[in-house]
C-alpha positions in Angstrom: 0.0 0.0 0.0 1.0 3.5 -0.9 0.6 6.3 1.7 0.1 9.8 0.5 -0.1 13.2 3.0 -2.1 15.9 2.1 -1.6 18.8 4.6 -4.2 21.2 3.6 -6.7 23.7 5.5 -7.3 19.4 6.8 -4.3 17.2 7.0 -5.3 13.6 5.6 -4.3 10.2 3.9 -5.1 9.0 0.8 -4.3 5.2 0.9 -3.6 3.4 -2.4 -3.2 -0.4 -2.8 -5.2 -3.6 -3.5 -7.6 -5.4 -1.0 -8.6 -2.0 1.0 -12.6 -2.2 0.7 -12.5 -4.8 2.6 -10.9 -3.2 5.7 -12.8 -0.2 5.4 -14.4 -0.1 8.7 -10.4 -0.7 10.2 -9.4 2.5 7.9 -12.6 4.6 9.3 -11.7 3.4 13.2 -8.8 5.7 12.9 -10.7 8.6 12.5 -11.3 9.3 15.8 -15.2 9.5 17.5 -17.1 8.4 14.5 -20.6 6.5 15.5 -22.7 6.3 12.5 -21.6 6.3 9.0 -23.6 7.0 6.0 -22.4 5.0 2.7 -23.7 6.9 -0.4 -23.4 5.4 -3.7 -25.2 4.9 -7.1 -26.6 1.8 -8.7 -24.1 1.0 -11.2 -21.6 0.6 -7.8 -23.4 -0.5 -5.3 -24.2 -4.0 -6.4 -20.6 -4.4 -7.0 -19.4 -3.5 -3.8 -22.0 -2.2 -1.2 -22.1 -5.1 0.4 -18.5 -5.4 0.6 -18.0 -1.5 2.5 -21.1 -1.6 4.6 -20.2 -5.5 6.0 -17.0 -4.0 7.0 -18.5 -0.7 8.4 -20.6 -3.1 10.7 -18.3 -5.6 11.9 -16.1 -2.8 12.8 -18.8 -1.8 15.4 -20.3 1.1 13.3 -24.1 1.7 12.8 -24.4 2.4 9.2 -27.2 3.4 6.6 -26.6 3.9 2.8 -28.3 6.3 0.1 -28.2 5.1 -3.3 -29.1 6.9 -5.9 -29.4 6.4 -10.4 -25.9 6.7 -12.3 -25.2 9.3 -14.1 -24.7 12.9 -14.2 -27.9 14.4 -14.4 -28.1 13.1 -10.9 -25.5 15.1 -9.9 -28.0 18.0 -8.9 -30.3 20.4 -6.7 -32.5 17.4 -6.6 -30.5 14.3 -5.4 -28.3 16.5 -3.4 -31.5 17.8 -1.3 -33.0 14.6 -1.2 -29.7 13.1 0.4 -29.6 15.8 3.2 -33.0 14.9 4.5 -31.8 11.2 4.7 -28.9 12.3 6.5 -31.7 14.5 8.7 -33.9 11.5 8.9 -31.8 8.8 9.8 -30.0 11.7 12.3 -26.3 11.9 11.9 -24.8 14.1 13.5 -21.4 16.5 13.3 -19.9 13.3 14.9 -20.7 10.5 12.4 -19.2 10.3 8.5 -20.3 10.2 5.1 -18.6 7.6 2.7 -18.3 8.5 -0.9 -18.4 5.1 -2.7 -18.0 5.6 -6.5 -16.7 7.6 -9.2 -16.8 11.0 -9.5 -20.1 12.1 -9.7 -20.8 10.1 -6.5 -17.7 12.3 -4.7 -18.6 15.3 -6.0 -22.1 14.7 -4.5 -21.3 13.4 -1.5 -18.5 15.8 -0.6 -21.0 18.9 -1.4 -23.6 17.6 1.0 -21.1 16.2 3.8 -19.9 19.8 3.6 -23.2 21.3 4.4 -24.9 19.0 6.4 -24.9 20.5 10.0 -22.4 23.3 8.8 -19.9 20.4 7.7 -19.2 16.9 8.8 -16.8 14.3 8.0 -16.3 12.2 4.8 -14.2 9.4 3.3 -13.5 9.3 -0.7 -13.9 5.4 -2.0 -13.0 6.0 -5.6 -14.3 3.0 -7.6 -12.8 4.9 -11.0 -9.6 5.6 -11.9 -10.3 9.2 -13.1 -11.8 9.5 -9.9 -8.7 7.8 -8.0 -6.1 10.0 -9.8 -8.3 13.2 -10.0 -11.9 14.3 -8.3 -11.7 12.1 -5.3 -8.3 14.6 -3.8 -8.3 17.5 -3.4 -11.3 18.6 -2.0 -13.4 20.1 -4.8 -17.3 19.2 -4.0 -20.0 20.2 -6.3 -23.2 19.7 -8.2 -24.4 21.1 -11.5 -26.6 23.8 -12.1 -28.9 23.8 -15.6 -26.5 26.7 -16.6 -23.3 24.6 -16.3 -21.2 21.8 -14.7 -20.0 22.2 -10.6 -21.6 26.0 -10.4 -22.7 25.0 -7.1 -20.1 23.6 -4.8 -17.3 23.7 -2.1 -13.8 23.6 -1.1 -14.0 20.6 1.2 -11.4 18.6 2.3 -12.1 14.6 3.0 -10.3 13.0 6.1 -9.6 10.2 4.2 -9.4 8.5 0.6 -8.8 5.1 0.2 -8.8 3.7 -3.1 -8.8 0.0 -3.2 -7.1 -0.9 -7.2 -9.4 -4.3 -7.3 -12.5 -1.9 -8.0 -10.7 -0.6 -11.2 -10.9 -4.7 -12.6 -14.5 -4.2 -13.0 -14.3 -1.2 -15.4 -15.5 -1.4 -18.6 -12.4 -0.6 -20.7 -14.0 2.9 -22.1 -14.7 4.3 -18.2 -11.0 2.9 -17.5 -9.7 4.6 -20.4 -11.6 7.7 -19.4 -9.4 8.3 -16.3 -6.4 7.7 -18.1 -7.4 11.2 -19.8 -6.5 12.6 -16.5 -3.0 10.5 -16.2 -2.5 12.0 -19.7 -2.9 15.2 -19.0 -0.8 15.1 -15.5 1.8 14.4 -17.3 1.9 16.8 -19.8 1.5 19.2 -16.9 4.0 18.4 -14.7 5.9 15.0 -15.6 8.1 14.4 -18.6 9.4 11.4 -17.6 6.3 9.7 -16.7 4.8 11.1 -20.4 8.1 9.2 -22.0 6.6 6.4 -20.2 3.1 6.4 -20.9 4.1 6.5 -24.7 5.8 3.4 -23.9 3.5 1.4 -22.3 -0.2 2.9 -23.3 -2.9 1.7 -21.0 -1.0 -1.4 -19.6 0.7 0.8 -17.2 1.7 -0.2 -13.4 -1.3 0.9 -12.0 -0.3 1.7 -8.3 2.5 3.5 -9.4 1.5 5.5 -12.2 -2.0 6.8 -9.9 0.3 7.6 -6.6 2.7 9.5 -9.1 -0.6 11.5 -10.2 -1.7 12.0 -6.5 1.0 13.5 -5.6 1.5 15.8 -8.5 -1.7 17.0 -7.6 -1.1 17.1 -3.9 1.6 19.3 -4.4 -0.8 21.9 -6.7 -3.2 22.0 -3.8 -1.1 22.4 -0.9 0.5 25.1 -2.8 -3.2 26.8 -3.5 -6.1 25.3 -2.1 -8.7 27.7 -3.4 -7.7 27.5 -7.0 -6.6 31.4 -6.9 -3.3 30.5 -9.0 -1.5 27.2 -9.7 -4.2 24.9 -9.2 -6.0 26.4 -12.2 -3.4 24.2 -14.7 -5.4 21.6 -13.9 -8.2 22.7 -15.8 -6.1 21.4 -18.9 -8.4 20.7 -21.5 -11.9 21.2 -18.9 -13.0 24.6 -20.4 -13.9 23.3 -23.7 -14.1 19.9 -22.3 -16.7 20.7 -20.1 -18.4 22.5 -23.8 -18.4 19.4 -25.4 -19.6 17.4 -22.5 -22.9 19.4 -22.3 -23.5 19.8 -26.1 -23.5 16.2 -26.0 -25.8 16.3 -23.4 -23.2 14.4 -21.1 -23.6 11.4 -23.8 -19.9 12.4 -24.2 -18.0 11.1 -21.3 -15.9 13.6 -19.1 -12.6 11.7 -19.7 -13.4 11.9 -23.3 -14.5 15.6 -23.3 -11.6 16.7 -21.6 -9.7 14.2 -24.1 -11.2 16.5 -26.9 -10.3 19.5 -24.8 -6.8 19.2 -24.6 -6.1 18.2 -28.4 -7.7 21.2 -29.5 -5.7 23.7 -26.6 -2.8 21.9 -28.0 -3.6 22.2 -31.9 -4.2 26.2 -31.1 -1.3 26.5 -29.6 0.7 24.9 -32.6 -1.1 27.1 -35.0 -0.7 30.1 -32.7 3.3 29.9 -32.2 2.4 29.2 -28.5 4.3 25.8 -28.7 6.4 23.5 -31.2 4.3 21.7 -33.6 6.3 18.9 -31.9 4.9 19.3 -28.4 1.1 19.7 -30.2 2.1 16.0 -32.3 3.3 14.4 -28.7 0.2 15.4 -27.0 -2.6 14.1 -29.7 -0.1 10.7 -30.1 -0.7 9.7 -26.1 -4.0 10.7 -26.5 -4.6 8.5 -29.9 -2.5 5.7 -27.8 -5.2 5.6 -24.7 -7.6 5.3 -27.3 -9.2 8.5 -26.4 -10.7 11.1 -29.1 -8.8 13.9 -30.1 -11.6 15.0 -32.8 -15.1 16.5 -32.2 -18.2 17.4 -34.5 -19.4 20.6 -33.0 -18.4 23.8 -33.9 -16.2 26.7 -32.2 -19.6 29.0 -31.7 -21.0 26.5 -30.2 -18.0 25.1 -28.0 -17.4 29.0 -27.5 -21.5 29.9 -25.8 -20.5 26.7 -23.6 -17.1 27.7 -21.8 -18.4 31.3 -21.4 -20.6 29.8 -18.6 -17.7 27.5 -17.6 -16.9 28.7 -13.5 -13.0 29.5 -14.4 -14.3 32.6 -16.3 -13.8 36.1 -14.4 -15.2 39.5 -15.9 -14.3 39.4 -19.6 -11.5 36.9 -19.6 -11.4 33.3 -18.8 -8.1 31.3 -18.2 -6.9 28.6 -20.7 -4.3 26.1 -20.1 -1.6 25.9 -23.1 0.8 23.6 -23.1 4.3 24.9 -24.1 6.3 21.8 -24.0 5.7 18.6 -22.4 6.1 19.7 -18.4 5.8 23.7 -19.5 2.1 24.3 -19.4 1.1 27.9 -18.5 -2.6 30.1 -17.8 -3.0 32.7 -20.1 -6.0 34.9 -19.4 -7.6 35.3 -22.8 -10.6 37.4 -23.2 -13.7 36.4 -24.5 -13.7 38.0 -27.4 -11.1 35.7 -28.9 -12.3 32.4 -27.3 -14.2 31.6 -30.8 -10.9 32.0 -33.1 -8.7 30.3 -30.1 -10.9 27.1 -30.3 -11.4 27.6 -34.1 -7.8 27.4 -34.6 -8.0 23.6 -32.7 -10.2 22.1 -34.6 
């Protein structure tokens, strides 16, 4: 097992290795004066591995109940989040007892936002079931559900007191929500790592698993101890999310987020080419891991279109919004760009 410390506005773990789920009730016990623990989880998961968590929680001594709500992303909202807070107020936790996030990262995202407003805040553990969740949404702290406007424009800064991601759960992925997460290994790399992107180009989606994903966590670890509230720094990991998160909701979330942010980052990286931001090299290196993971580098819609979307992406402030470009592999830089040239930027990527 790998051991990561996050020392944040909370200090925590975030516990990586195989067999975990298992002893999850062990790995809660440390957190000291927890009673009652609330599992929340969606129906895809929960067959899978319910039983498995909430056995443990039990024969650990905890008293447990479990929310579980439809996959997907459109329950990621006003709705479900409201409907989980009066289950937490009917079956009466209180600022003692603990949410568990078990699943992906609509599940954390969820869970996080209502753990921290239930009762002004109380605690909860990240059980990433996906690896774009285990090497991205599940650390870090970022709660949130979407608004009909746009993706997370209601959320939280929110630090969990623990994440343990168990690597068995990642055997049951279909290979195209596996490959989704490896969107976010790809673009860590180009970020911050050009050793681990030589790598990658070497061994495509067949990578060591626990390595590669504690390599990611603590890239990003680093990026949020340095700035928490995603004033500065943090904001390079948006990478590919702005126009990601466009093509997400033109598809009307048909389009995966590992995909979208897939699609995202080939066109940053083709506009930079064209816009003598970066090497034609660096562009050719990026869309080559990408077309390695199998992920698409292409899309249908057009830059209007892809434009209307990011300008009601969160990241935008007054008449600019931040981009990501990538100068070199490791060399990736925000560049406030205003609106007014969003539509030519994104044309110039396509």
């Amino acid at each position: 097992m790998t051991t990561i410390e996050v020392h944040a506005s909370k200090s925590y773990q975030i516990r990586i290795g195989y067999d975990l789920l298992p002893t999850l009730g062990h790995h809660i016990s440390t957190l000291q004066g927890v009673e009652k623990v609330c599992l929340i989880s969606e129906s895809n998961v929960w067959p899978l591995y319910g039983d498995t968590a909430e056995q443990s929680l039990i024969d650990t001594g905890f008293e447990t109940c479990h929310y579980v709500f439809p996959a997907g992303e459109p329950q990621k909202c006003g709705e479900t989040f409201l409907a989980i807070l009066n289950f937490l107020a009917e079956n009466q936790l209180t600022r003692t007892d603990a949410i568990v996030a078990l699943g992906g990262g609509v599940v954390g995202d969820l869970a996080g936002f209502c753990a921290s407003c239930f009762l002004r805040g109380i605690r909860f553990v990240q059980v990433p079931t996906t690896l774009l969740a285990a090497v991205d949404s599940s650390v870090g702290g970022k709660t949130a559900i979407d608004l009909p406007s746009g993706k997370n424009l209601a959320g939280a800064f929110y630090q969990p007191s623990l994440v343990l991601c168990d690597l068995g759960c990642l055997d049951t992925l279909p290979e195209a929500v596996f490959l989704d997460g490896c969107a976010e290994i790809v673009k860590t790399a180009i970020l911050f790592d050009p050793e681990m992107f030589r790598s990658l180009m070497k061994s495509g989606p067949s990578f060591d698993r626990e390595s590669v994903i504690a390599r990611c966590v603590a890239h990003k670890r680093d990026i949020v101890t340095a700035d928490e509230f995603d004033r500065g720094q943090r904001q390079k990991l948006n990478l590919g999310h702005t126009i990601g998160h466009g093509v997400e909701a033109m598809s009307h979330f048909t389009i995966s987020h590992g995909k979208a942010v897939s699609i995202g980052i080939a066109i940053a990286a083709r506009a930079a080419a064209k816009l003598g931001l970066c090497a034609q090299e660096t562009c050719d290196e990026c869309l080559t891991l990408l077309s390695q993971f199998r992920l698409p580098i292409e899309t249908e819609y057009c830059a209007s279109d892809l434009c209307a979307m990011a300008l009601s992406d969160k990241k935008r402030s007054g008449e600019t919004i931040n981009l990501i470009i990538p100068h070199a592999i490791g060399d990736c830089t925000i560049v406030p760009t205003p609106i007014s040239q969003m539509e030519s930027f994104i044309q110039a990527g396509l």
